[in-house]
TINU-654434 format. One record per residue: x, y negated, z of N, C-alpha, C, O in turn; residue in three letters. Coordinates in steps of 0.02 Angstrom, whole numbers, padded with zeros to 5 digits, always signed. Example, Ala and Ser with C-alpha at 12.3 -4.5 7.8 and 13.67 -1.06 7.14 Angstrom:
BEGIN
+00660+00284+00390+00615+00225+00390+00660+00165+00390+00712+00166+00423ALA+00642+00112+00354+00684+00053+00357+00645-00002+00394+00670-00057+00402SER
***
This chain:
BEGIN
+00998+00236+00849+00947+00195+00816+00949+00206+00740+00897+00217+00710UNK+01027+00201+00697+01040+00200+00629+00975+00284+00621+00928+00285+00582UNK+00992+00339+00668+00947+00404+00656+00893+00409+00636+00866+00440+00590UNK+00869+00354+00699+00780+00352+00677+00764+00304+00636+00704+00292+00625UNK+00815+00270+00605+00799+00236+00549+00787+00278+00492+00734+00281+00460UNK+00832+00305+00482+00842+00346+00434+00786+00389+00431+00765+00388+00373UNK+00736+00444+00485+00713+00485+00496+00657+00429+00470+00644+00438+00410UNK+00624+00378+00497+00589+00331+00459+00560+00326+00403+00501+00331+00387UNK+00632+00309+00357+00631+00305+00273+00631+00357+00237+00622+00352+00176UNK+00644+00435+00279+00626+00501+00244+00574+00518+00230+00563+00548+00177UNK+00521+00502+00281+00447+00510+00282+00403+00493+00243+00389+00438+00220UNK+00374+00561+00233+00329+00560+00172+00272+00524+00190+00248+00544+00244UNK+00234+00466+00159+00173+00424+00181+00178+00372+00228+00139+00359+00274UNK+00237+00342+00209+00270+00282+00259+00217+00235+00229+00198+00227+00171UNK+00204+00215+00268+00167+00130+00249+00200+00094+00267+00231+00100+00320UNK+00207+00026+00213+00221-00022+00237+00225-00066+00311+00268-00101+00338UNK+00178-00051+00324+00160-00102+00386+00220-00067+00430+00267-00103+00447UNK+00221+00000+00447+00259+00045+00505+00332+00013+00476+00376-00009+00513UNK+00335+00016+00408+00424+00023+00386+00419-00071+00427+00442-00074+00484UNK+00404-00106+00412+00419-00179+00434+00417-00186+00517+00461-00213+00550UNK+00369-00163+00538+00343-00148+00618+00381-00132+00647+00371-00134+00708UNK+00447-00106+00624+00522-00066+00665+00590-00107+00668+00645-00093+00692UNK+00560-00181+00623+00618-00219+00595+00623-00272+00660+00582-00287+00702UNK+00685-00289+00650+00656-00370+00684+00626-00433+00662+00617-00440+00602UNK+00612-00473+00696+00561-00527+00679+00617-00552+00623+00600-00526+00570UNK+00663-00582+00614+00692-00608+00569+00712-00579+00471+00713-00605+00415UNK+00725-00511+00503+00742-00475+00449+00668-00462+00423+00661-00476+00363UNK+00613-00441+00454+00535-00434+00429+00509-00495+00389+00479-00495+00336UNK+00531-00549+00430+00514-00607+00373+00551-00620+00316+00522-00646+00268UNK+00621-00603+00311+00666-00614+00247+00640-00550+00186+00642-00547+00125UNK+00617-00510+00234+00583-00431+00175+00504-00455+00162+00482-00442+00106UNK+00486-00469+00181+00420-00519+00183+00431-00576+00091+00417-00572+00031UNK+00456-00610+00130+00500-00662+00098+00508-00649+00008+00479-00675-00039UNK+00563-00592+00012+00565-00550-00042+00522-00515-00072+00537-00498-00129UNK+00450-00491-00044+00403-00449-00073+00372-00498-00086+00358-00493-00146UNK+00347-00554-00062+00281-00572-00054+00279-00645-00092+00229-00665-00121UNK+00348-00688-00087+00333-00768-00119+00325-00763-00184+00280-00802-00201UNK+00346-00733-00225+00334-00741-00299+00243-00705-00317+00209-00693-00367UNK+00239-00701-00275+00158-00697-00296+00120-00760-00255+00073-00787-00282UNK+00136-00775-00208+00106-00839-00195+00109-00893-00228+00060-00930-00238UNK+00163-00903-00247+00191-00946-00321+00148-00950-00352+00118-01003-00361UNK+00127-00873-00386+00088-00891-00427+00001-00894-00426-00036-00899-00476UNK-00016-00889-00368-00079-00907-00356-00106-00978-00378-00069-01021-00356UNK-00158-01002-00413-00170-01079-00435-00194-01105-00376-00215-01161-00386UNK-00198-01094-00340-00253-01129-00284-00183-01167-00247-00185-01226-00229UNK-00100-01109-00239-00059-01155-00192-00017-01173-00235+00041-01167-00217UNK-00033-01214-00333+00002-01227-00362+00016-01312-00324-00024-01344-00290UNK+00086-01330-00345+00095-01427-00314+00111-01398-00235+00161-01426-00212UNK+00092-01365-00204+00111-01348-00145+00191-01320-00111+00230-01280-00136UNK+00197-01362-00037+00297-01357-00060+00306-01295-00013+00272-01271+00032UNK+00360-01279-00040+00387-01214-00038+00410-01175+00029+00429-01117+00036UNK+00399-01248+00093+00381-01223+00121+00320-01188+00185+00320-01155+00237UNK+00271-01226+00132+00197-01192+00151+00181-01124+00141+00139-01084+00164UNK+00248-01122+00084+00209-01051+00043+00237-01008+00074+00215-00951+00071UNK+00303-01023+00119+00342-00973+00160+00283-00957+00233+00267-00903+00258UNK+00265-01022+00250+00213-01002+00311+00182-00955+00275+00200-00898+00288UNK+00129-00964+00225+00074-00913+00190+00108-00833+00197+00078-00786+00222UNK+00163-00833+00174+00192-00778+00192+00196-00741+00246+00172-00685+00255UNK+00224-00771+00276+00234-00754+00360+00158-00732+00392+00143-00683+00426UNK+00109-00801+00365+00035-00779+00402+00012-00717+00398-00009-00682+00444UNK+00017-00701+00316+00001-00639+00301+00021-00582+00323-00017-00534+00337UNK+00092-00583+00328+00149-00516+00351+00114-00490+00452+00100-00436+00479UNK+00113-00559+00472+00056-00558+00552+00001-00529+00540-00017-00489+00584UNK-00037-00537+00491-00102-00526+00503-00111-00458+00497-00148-00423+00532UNK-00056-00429+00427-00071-00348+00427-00026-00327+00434+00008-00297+00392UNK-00014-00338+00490+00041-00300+00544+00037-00259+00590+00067-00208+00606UNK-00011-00293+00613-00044-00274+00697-00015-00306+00752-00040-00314+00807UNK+00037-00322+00733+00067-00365+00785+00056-00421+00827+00094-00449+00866UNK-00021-00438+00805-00045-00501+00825-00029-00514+00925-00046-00567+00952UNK
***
């Protein structure tokens, strides 16, 4: 498995979606998590909003362009 990980992250024209699509559900949301909350933060529309709405918002998003639906 570590192989085709690796063979994975060599590849020239990896998209996002594929590199997350290979993860598991837990680790995809903590990389999620890391890419994605500090820009929801700063959106005004989910300013006052608690932190952990903004983790759903996250997550919704990471589903939606995934394909994984």
């Amino acid at each position: 498995m570590m192989d085709h990980m690796r063979l994975k992250f060599r590849t020239e024209n990896l998209q996002q979606d594929e590199v997350l699509s290979v993860l598991p559900k837990a680790i995809r949301s903590s990389v999620a998590q890391h890419l994605f909350l500090q820009i929801v933060e700063k959106v005004y529309l989910f300013k006052g909003t608690s932190y952990d709405f903004m983790l759903q918002l996250v997550g919704i998003f990471i589903w939606l362009n995934s394909g994984l639906k």
